[in-house]
N, C-alpha and C positions, 0 to 999 in steps of 0.2 A: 578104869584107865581112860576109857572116853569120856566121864563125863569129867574128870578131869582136865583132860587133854583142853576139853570147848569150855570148862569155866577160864580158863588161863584164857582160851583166847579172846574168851568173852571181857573179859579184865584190859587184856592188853587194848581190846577196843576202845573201852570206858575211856580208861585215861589218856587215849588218842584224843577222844572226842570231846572232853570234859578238860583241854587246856586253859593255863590262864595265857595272857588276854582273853576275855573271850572275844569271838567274833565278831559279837554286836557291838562292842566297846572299838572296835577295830575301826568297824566299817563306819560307825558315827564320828570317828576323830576325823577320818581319812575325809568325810561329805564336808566336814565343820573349816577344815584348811579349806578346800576345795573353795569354799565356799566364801572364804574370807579374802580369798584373792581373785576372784573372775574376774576382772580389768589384766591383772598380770597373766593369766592364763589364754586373754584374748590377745593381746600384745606378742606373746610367747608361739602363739599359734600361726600369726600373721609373718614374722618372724621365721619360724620352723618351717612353715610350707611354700613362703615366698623364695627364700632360698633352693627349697630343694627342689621345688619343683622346674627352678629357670635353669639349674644347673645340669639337673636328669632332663630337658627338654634340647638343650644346647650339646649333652652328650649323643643322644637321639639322632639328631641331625647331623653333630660330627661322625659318628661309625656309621651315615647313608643312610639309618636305618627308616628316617621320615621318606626318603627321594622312594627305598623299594616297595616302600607301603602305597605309595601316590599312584604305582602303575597297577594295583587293582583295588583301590579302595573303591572304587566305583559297585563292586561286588558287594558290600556291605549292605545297599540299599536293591539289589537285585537279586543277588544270592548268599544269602550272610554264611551258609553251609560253605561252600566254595570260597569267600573271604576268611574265614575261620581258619579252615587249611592252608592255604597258605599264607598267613600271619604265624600260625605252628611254624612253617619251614622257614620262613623269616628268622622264627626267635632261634632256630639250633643254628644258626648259620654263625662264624667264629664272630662275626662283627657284633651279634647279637649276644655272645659272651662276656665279650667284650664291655657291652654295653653296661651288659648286668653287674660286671665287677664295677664299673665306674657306678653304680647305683650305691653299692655297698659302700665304696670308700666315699659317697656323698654324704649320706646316712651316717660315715662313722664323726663325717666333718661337724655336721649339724648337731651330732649325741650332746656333747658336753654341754649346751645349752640348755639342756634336762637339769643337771647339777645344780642351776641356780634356783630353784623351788628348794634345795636342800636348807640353801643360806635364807633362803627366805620366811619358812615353816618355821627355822630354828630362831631366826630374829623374832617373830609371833611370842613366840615359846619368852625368851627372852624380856619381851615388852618394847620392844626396839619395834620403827617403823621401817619396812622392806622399802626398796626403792627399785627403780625399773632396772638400777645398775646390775641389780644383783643375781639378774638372770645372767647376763655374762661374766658369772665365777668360774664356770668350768672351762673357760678361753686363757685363765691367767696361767703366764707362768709354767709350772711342768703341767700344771692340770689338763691342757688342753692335750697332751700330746697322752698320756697316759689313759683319758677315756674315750680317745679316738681309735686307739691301739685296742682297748678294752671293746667297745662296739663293734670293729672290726672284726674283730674276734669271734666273739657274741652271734654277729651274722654270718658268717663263712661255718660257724659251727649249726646253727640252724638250720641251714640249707641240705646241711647231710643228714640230722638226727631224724625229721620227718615226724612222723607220731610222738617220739621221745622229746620232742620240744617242751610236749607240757609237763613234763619234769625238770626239763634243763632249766627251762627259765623259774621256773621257784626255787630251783637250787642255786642259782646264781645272783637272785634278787636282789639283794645285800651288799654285795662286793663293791659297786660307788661307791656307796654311804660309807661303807665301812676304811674305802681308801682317802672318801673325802675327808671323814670324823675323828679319824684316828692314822689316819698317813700309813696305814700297812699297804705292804708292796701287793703286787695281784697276787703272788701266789697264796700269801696270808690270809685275804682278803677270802680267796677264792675257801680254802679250806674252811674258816672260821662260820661263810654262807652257808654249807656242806651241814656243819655239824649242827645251826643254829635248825636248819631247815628238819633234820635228823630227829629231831626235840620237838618239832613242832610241824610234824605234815600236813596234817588235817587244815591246822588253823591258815599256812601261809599259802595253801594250795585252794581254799575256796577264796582267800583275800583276793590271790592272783588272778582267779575266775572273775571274780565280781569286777576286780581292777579292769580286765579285759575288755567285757560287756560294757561297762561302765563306758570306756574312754574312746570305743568306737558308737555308743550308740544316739552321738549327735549326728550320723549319717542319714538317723531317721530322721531330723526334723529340717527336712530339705538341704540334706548335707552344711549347711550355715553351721547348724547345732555343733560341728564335732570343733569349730573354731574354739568352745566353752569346755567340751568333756574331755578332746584327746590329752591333755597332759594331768588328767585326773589318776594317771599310774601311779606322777613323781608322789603324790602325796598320799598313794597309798604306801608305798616303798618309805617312806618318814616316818609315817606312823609306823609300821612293821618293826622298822630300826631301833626309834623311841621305844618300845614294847618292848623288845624281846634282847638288845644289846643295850639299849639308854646309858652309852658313853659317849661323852664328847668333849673335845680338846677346844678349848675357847680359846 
């Protein structure tokens, strides 16, 4: 009966482990996009963070929160212990809630501007030349308001799940592409990521890994670097899509 029991789940492992795509096939599609657009991924980046950052800077200042930082920043260079603390009682204060939701719904404004690597990869794919335009596809039309709603979401649900994130987010991977590619509503959208992810743990959960490291690890090369790597997710999230759903409504 036991040895039973452990070949079964020694089986059920295998062919966790032993999915098609494989991984290597994954992660070299995903470096080869990457790769084939770094002009639009730097443009994308200048774009992404110039936005967010005047906006999250402008809300800073509007809820006071720059003015009560000013009367002990001077602590920072004398007592960074004592600065510390009270920047903690700073951020619980409601203006600093405050603050944080306007981050979120900043983050959900700026999202859709991800979408356009979708039309871009897939124009590659195509033999069509991408153009700068086609970073803002996810601005047009309903799209903008449906992946702003979506990211919205996305982050208000992160903030509660805590450890569980590095589930949620390979379980939800999919759900643009799949509203972008195929026009299902969120909840479709949502389910369809659920079952795909079900089928394929192992493979979309080291992808998500390596997408992670990946797309933060231009902070190493004098933070410049992450202007090239951070949008290296969207194209892992294409290739995933291509893989494992390869539908698309032209």
């Amino acid at each position: 009966m036991v040895y039973q029991f452990l070949t079964s789940i020694f089986a059920k492992i295998l062919r966790m482990t032993t999915q098609k795509p494989e991984i290597g096939k994954v992660l070299t599609e995903a470096y080869q996009y990457w790769m084939k657009t770094l002009p639009m991924q730097f443009i994308f980046c200048v774009i992404y963070f110039a936005i967010f950052m005047f906006a999250a800077m402008y809300a800073y200042r509007y809820y006071g929160l720059f003015d009560e930082m000013q009367k002990f920043q001077n602590l920072l260079y004398t007592d960074s212990g004592a600065f510390l603390k009270k920047y903690e009682v700073l951020m619980q204060t409601e203006n600093a809630m405050s603050f944080t939701m306007a981050v979120l719904v900043i983050k959900a404004i700026v999202f859709p501007l991800n979408l356009g690597f979708l039309k871009v990869y897939r124009k590659l794919d195509l033999g069509e030349v991408p153009e700068t335009s086609d970073l803002f596809t996810g601005f047009r039309g309903h799209y903008f308001f449906i992946f702003a709603i979506y990211s919205l979401f996305w982050s208000v649900v992160n903030s509660y799940l805590s450890f569980f994130t590095l589930l949620w987010i390979p379980m939800m991977l999919l759900v643009p592409s799949l509203i972008f590619f195929k026009n299902y509503n969120f909840f479709e959208a949502f389910k369809i990521s659920i079952l795909t992810f079900q089928k394929n743990p192992i493979l979309i959960l080291v992808a998500s890994l390596v997408a992670i490291v990946f797309s933060y690890s231009g902070i190493i090369a004098f933070f410049f670097g992450l202007f090239l790597t951070f949008p290296f997710w969207n194209a892992m999230i294409y290739v995933l899509y291509k893989n494992l759903i390869g539908e698309f409504e032209e």
